[in-house]
C-alpha positions as CSV (number, residue, x, y, z in Angstrom):
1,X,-26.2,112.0,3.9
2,X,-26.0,108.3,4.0
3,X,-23.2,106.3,5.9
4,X,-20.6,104.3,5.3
5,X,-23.2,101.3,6.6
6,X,-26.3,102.9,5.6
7,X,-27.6,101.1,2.0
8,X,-28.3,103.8,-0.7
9,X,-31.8,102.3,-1.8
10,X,-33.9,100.2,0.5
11,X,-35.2,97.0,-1.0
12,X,-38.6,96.2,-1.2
13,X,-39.8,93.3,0.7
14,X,-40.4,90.1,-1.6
15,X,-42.9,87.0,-0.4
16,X,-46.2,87.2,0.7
17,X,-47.5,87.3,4.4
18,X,-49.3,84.3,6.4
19,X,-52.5,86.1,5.7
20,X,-51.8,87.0,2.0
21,X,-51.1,83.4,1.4
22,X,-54.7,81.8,2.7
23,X,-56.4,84.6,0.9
24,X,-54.5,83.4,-2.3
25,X,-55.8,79.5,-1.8
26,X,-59.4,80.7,-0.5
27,X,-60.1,81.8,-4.1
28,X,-57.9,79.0,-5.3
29,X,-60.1,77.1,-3.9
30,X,-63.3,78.9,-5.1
31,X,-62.3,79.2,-8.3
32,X,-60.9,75.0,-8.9
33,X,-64.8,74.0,-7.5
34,X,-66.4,76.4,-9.9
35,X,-64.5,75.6,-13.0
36,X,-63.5,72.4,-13.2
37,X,-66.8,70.7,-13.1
38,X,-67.9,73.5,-15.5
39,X,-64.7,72.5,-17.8
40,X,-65.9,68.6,-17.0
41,X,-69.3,69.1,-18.2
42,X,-68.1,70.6,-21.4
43,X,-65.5,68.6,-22.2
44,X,-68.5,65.6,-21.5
45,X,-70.5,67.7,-23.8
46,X,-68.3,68.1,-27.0
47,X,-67.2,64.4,-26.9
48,X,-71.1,63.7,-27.6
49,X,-71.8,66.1,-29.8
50,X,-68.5,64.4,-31.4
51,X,-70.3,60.9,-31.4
52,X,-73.2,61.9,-32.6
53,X,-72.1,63.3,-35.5
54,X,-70.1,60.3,-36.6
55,X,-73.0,58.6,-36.9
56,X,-74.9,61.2,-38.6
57,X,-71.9,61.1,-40.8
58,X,-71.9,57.2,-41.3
59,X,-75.5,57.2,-42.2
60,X,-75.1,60.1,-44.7
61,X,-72.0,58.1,-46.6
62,X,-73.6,55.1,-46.7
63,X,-76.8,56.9,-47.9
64,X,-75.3,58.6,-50.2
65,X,-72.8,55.9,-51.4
66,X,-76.3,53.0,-52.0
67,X,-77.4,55.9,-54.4
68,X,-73.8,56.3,-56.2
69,X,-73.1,52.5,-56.6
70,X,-77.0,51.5,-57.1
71,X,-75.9,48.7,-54.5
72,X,-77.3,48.0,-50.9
73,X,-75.1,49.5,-48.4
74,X,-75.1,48.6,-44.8
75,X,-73.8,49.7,-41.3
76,X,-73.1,47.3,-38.6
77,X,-71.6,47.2,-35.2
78,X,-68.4,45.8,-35.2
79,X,-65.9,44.7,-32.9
80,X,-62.9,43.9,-34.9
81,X,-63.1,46.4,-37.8
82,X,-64.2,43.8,-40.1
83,X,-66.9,42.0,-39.8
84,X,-70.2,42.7,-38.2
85,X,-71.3,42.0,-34.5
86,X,-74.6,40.2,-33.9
87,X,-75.3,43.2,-30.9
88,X,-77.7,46.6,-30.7
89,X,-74.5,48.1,-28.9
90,X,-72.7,50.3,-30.9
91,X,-70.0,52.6,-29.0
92,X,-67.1,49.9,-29.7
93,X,-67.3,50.3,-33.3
94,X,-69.1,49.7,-36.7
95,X,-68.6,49.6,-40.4
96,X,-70.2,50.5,-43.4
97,X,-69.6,48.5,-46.7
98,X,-71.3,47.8,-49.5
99,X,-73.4,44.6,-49.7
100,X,-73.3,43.5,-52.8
101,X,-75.1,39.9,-52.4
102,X,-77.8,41.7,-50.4
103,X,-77.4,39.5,-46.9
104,X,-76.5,42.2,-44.8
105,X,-73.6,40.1,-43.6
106,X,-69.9,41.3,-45.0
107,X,-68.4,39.1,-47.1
108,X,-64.3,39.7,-48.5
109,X,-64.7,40.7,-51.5
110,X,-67.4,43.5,-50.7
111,X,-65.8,46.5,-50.7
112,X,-65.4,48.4,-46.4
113,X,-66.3,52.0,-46.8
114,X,-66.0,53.1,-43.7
115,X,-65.0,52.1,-39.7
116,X,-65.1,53.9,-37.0
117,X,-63.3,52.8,-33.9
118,X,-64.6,52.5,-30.2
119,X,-65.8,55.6,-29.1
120,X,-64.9,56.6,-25.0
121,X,-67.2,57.8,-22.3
122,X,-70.5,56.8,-24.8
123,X,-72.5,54.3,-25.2
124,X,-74.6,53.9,-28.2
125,X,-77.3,51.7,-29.1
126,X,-80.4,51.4,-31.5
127,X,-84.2,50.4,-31.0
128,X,-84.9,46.6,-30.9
129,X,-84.5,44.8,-34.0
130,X,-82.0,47.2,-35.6
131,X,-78.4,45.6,-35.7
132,X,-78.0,46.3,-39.5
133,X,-79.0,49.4,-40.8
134,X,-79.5,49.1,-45.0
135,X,-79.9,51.5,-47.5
136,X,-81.3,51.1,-50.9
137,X,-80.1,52.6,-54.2
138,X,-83.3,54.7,-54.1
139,X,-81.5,55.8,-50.5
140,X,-84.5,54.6,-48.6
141,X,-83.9,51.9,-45.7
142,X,-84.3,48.6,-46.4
143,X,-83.3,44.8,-45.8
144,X,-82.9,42.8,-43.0
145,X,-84.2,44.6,-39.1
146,X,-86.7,47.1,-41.0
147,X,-89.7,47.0,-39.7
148,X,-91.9,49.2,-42.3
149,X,-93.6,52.3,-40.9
150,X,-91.1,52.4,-37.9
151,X,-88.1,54.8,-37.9
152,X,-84.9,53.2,-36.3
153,X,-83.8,55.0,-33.0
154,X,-79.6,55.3,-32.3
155,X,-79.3,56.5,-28.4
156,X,-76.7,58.0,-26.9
157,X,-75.6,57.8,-23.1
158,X,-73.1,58.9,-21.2
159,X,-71.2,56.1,-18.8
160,X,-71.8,58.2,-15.8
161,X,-75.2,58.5,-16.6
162,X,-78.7,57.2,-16.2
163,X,-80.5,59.0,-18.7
164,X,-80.0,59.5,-22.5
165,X,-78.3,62.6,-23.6
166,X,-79.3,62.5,-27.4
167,X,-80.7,60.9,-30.2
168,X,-80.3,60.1,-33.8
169,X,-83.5,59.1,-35.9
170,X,-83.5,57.6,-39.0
171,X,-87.0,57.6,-41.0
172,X,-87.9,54.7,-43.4
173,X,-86.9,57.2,-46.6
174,X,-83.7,57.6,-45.1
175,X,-83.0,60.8,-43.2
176,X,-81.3,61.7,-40.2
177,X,-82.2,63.8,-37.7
178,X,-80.9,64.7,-34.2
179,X,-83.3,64.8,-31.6
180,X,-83.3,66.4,-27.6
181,X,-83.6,63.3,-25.1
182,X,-87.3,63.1,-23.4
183,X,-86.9,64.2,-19.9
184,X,-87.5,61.6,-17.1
185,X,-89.5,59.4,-16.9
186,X,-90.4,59.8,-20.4
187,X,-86.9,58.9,-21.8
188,X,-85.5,56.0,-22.3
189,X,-83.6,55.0,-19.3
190,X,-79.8,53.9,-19.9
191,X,-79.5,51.9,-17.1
192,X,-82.2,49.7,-17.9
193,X,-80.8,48.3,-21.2
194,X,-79.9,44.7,-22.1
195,X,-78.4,44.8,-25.1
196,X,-74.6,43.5,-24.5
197,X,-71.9,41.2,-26.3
């Protein structure tokens, strides 16, 4: 029979031991250096599938919108949202409109289609000579920087990175397709462009 100073139910003890503890932050530990460059790399991943496909989008509207209108339409880089930039950078921005005097350049009165914004943690840039990309009302490229028989080239690179991570290739008729970066030293090497503003 419990006392007068005996408790009725003993109380399990609460905390955790010295030992329990460093256990606890060993796989802590393990786990944080697994995942979060694992997390990193996918988070890195779906941002540039998300950039590629704007511009996959991009050239399907204006595409589609040259065979609608029976007008030129063009996309440009841009780096205030309304006019076009003379660059082969793309990543801070570009428009599509429709060129209605044919001169690749936009005027005001020709009506802005689309813009897309800077995009983070890419940068994108096409093959020499393209800094307008035109479609025709037939929806086959056209106009000013088409070189006939040559298919225009957008590449994509991560900042941190050296090496291309993806590509977008237009043909002369006016499809895009996506396309797995050449391994080194085959691909084209980020680092080594010159294109800038």
């Amino acid at each position: 029979m419990d006392g007068p100073h005996t408790p009725a139910h003993r109380s399990s003890r609460a905390g955790f031991t010295l030992v329990e503890l460093v256990v606890v932050l060993a796989i802590a530990a393990i786990l944080v250096t697994g995942v979060v460059p694992a997390m990193a790399e996918l988070v890195n991943r779906n941002r540039q599938a998300s950039h590629v496909n704007h511009v996959v989008a991009s050239l399907h509207l204006a595409r589609t919108e040259a065979i609608t209108r029976g007008d030129d339409t063009v996309l440009c880089p841009s780096l205030d949202d309304r006019t076009c930039a003379d660059t082969f950078r793309w990543d801070r921005g570009w428009l599509v409109f429709a060129d209605l005097d044919r001169d690749a350049a936009r005027d005001p009165g020709e009506p802005l289609l689309r813009v897309v914004q800077g995009l983070r943690g890419t940068r994108i840039f096409t093959s020499t000579g393209r800094r307008r990309i035109t479609f025709r009302s037939s929806g086959a490229r056209g106009g000013m920087g088409s070189s006939g028989g040559s298919n225009a080239t957008f590449t994509f690179c991560r900042s941190e990175s050296a090496q291309e991570s993806a590509a977008v290739v237009l043909s002369n008729v006016g499809r895009a397709r996506t396309v797995r970066p050449a391994p080194a030293p085959h691909g084209r090497k980020c680092s080594a462009t010159t294109t800038g503003y």
